[in-house]
C-alpha positions, 0 to 999 in steps of 0.5 A: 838283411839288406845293406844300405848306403847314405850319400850326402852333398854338403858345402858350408853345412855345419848347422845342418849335417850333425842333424842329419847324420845322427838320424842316418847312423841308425839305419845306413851301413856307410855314410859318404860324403861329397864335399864342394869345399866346405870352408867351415866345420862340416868335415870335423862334424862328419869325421865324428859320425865315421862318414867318408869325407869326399872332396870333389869340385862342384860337378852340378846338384845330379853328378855331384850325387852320382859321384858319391853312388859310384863310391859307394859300397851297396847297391842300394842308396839312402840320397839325403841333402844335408838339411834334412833328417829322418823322423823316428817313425822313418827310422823304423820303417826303413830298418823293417824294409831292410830286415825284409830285404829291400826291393824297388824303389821307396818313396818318402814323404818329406815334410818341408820347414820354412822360417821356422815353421812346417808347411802342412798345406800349400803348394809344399805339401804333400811334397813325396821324393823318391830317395831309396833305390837300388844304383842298377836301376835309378841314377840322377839326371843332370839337370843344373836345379831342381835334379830328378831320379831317372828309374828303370821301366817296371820298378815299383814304389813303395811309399814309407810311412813316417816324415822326412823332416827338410830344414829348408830356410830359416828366415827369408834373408837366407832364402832372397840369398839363394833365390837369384841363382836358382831362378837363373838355373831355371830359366837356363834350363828351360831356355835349353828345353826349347821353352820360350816366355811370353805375355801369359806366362808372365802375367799369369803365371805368377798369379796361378802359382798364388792362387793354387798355393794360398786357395786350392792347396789350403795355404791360407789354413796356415794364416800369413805363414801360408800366404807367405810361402805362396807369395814367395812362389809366385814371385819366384814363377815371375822372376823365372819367366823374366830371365827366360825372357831376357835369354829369348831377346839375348839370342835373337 
């Protein structure tokens, strides 16, 4: 049987990291926290599931993760963001590819909430995440948003059945908050990629993103909810390139 690690990133994460933790005490033989200095109560709440509660100032989303591997005690990683859970079936899942033995790299099918409600079409969904991998063969990058699995040449997937439930925001306040300061380190990140923005991708972008999200994609299966969420999308495509933009006149 296989032995298996959860690593977790919090700040300020006490109405999400309970959730979480209960549904990873059934298939994780540890669970170790990586805290930028949370100033509410998720150390107590992770103290009660027996995680490692680490601290470690804000390295950036893929060092902050990989801080938390090198601490850990398996080869093979469980890498959840505290606003996530897994579902039952998941659960089951994973302790059968333990019972086998884990092997490569496993893919989970993340099932994304917004505003109270699952994305079951759109832009959102099928939404897969690499999120079980072995630390010799995969590791984050560290890119500042939107962070990815860098994984070994020849390592094969293995998709698990079940869903891996993401809270993601729970009402629009909550996501306007946090949209400022990812569409910046997005735009950072392309700037540094040699990505520049012009007249079609500012106008038209933002329109692709709409129409593939709300028309090709199905969004409008889920009424004004899935109108929402592409519009959403579309104006954090706008307001990406914008900045990129802005980076561009700033340099010249």
């Amino acid at each position: 049987m296989s032995t298996l690690s959860a690593v977790i990133i919090t700040n300020n994460e006490e109405k999400n990291i309970g959730r979480c933790l209960q549904s990873l005490t059934q298939v994780a033989d540890e669970i170790i926290v990586v805290d930028s200095g949370s100033t509410d109560g998720t150390e107590a709440i992770c103290r009660q599931y027996n995680a490692q509660f680490i601290r470690q100032p804000w390295l950036g989303y893929g060092p902050q993760k990989n801080h938390g591997i090198r601490l850990a005690a398996h080869d093979y990683i469980l890498s959840l963001d505290a606003d996530e859970e897994l579902s039952p079936e998941l659960i089951t899942a994973i302790r059968q590819e333990k019972e086998k033995g884990l092997s490569g790299v496993y893919v989970l099918q993340r099932l994304n909430n917004f505003f109270g409600q699952f994305a079951r079409y759109g832009l959102e969904y099928p939404d897969h995440k690499t999120r079980i991998f072995n630390r010799q063969q995969a590791l984050w990058n560290d890119s500042p948003v939107h962070e990815m699995l860098e994984i070994a040449e020849g390592v094969a997937p293995v998709t698990l059945p079940g869903y891996l439930y993401h809270y993601s925001y729970d009402d629009i306040e909550t996501y306007l908050s946090k949209f400022n300061n990812y569409t910046t380190l997005a735009a950072e990140s392309l700037y540094r990629r040699g990505k520049r923005a012009g007249v079609i991708k500012l106008v038209f972008s933002p329109w692709f993103t709409f129409i593939k999200g709300y028309i090709f994609r199905a969004g409008f299966r889920q009424g004004l909810h899935g109108f929402l969420l592409a519009a959403l999308a579309a104006y954090y495509v706008l307001i990406k390139y914008a900045k990129l933009w802005r980076l561009q006149r700033a340099n010249k």
